[in-house]
C-alpha positions in Angstrom: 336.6 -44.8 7.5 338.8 -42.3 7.0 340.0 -39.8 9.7 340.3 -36.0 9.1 342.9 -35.7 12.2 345.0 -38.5 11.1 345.4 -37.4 7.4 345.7 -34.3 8.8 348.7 -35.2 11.3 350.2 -37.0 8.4 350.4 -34.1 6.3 351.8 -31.7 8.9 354.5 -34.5 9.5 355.2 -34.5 6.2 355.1 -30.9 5.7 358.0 -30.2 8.7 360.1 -32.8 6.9 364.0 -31.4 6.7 364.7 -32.5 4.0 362.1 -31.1 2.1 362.6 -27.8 4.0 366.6 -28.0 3.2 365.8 -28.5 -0.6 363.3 -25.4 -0.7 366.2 -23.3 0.9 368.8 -24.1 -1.4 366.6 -23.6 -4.9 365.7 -19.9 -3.3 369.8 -19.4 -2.8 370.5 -20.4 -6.2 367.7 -17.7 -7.5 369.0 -15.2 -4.9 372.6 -15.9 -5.8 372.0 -15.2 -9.5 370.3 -11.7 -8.9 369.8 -10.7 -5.0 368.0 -7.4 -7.2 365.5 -9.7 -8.3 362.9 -10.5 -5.4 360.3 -11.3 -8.0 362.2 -13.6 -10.1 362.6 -15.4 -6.6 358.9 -14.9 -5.7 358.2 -17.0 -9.2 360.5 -19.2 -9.4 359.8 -20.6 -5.5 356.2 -20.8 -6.7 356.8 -22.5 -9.7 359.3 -25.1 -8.3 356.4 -25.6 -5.0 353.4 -26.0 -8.1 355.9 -28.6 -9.5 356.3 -30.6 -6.1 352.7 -30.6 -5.7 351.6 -31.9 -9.0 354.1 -34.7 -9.0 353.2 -35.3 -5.0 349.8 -35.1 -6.2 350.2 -37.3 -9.3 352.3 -40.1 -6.5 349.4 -40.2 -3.9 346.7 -41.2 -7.2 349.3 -44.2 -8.0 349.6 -45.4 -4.4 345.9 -45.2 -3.5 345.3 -47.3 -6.9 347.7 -49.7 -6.0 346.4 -50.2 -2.5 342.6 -49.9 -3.4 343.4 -53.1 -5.6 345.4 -55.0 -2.6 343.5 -54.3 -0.1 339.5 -55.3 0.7 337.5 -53.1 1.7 336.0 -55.3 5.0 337.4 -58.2 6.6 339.8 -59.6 9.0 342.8 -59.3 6.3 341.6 -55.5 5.6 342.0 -55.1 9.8 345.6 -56.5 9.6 347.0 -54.3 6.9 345.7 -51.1 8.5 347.2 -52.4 12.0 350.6 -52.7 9.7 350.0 -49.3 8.6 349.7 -48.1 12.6 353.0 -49.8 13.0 354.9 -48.7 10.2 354.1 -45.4 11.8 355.1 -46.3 14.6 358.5 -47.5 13.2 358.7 -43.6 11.7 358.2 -42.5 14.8 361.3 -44.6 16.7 363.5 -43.5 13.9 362.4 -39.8 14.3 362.6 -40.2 17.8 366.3 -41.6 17.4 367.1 -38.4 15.2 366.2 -36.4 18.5 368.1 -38.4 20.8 371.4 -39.6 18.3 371.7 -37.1 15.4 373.1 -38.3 12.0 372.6 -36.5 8.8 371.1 -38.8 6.3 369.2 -40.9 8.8 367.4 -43.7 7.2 363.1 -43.0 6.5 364.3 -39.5 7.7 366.1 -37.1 5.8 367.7 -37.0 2.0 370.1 -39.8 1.7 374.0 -38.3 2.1 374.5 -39.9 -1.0 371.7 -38.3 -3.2 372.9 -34.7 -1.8 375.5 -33.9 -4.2 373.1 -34.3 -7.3 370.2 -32.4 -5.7 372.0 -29.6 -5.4 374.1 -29.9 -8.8 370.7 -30.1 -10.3 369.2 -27.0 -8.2 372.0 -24.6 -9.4 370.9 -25.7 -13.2 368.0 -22.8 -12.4 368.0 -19.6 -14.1 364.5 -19.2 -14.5 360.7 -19.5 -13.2 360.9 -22.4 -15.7 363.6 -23.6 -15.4 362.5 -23.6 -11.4 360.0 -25.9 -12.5 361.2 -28.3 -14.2 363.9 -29.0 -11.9 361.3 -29.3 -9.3 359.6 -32.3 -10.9 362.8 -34.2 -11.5 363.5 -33.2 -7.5 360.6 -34.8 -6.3 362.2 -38.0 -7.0 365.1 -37.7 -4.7 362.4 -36.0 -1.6 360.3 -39.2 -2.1 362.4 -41.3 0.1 362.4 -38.8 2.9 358.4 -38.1 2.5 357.5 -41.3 1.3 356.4 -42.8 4.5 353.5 -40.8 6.1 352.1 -40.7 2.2 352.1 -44.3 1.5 349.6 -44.7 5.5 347.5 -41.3 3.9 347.3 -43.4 0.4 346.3 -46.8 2.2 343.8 -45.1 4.4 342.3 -43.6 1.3 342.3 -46.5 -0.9 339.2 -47.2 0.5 337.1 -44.4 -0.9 335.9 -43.9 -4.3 338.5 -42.5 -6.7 336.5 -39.1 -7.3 335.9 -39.0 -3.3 340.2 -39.7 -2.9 340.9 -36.3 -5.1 339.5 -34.2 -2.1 341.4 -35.8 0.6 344.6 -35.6 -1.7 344.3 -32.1 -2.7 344.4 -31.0 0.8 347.0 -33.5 2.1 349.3 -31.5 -1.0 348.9 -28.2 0.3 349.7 -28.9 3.7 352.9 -30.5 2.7 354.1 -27.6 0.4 352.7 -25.0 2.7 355.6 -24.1 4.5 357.6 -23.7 1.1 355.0 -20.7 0.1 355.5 -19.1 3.5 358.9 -19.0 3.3 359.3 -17.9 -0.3 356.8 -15.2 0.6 358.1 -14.2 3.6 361.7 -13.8 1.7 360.1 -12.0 -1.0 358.2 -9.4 1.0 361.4 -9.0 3.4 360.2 -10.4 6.6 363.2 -12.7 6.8 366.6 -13.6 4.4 367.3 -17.5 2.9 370.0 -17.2 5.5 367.8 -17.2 8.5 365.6 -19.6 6.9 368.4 -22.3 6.5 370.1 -21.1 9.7 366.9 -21.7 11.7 366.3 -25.0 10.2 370.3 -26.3 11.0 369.9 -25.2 14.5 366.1 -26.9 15.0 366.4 -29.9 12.9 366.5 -32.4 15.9 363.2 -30.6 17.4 361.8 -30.7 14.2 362.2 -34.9 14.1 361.3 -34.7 17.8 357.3 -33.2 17.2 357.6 -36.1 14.1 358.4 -38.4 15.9 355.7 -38.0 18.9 353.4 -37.5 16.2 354.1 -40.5 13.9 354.3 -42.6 17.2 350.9 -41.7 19.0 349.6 -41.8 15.6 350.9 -45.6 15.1 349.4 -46.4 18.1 346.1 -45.1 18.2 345.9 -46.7 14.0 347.2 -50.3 15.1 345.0 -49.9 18.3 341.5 -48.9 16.2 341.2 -45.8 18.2 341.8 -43.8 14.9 
């Protein structure tokens, strides 16, 4: 049975995600940097790179909830296993989260962007010069968020794998718009003025280890209550 909280929790997890936060920042600089005249050409293009995220996020969740409804049974002792490994991968999450708090290191693995994959992001990101453009970079960018986001997604797709496919498309749409969410407040709050990219990226530097911390608790108590049957 699926769980309006948990899907819920998973989705605001995913939607504080740093990494995902750091990459919205840096696509609204590049648009700024080009033009700062130009709110609306940053107002479009954030949209537009956000619609791209949640197609392809969209499009990843149909795949994995495919995959699983074939693996998994829908009753049965083996069925009660997997969704008790899917409580404690969350849990694992949740330690590494936790560790973020506790020992900071950029890059941290199931956590943030890979150091490695940084460079390319953000050569890719400057390649914008348009709404369009904005777009299309953001579908080739989902790519390199997916091993940063992957995890709460792939416990949301298994615990949907058990419904219908038309009754999964609900579930999935609103999972999506939780996770880009924060990317259309702060692309609207930039555009109407209410704060600058600066603040934005500066706010997200100096709160990144809180913002693994609420993870973290979440992903944990979450793990527990899943591998416990409580959820």
């Amino acid at each position: 049975m699926v769980n309006f909280v948990e899907i819920i929790s998973l989705a605001a997890v995913d939607a504080i995600n740093p990494c995902a936060l750091a990459v919205m920042a840096i696509v609204l600089i590049t648009l700024l940097t080009q033009d700062p005249t130009k709110k609306r050409k940053v107002l479009l293009g954030g949209l537009a790179f956000t619609l791209a995220v949640f197609i392809l996020y969209f499009l990843y969740g149909m795949i994995m909830i495919q995959f699983f409804s074939h693996v998994i049974p829908e009753t049965g002792n083996f069925s009660n296993y997997v969704f008790k490994g899917f409580g404690i991968f969350a849990i694992i999450l949740g330690i590494l989260n936790l560790k973020d708090f506790f020992i900071y290191k950029p890059g941290g693995l199931g956590t943030e962007m890979p150091l490695k994959m940084r460079p390319r992001v953000k050569q890719l990101i400057k390649k914008i010069t348009s709404p369009k453009g904005a777009f299309i970079i953001g579908l080739i960018i989902t790519l390199f968020l997916l091993p940063c986001t992957i995890g709460p997604y792939i416990i949301a797709s298994g615990k949907l794998s058990v419904l219908n496919f038309f009754k999964t498309i609900p579930w999935l749409l609103l999972y999506n718009i939780i996770f880009v969410l924060p990317m259309i407040v702060i692309t609207l709050f930039i555009y109407f003025g209410l704060t600058t990219v600066d603040k934005v990226s500066g706010w997200k530097e100096k709160n990144i280890k809180y913002l693994h911390l609420i993870e973290g608790l979440i992903l944990t108590t979450l793990g527990i209550l899943m591998f416990t049957g409580l959820v």
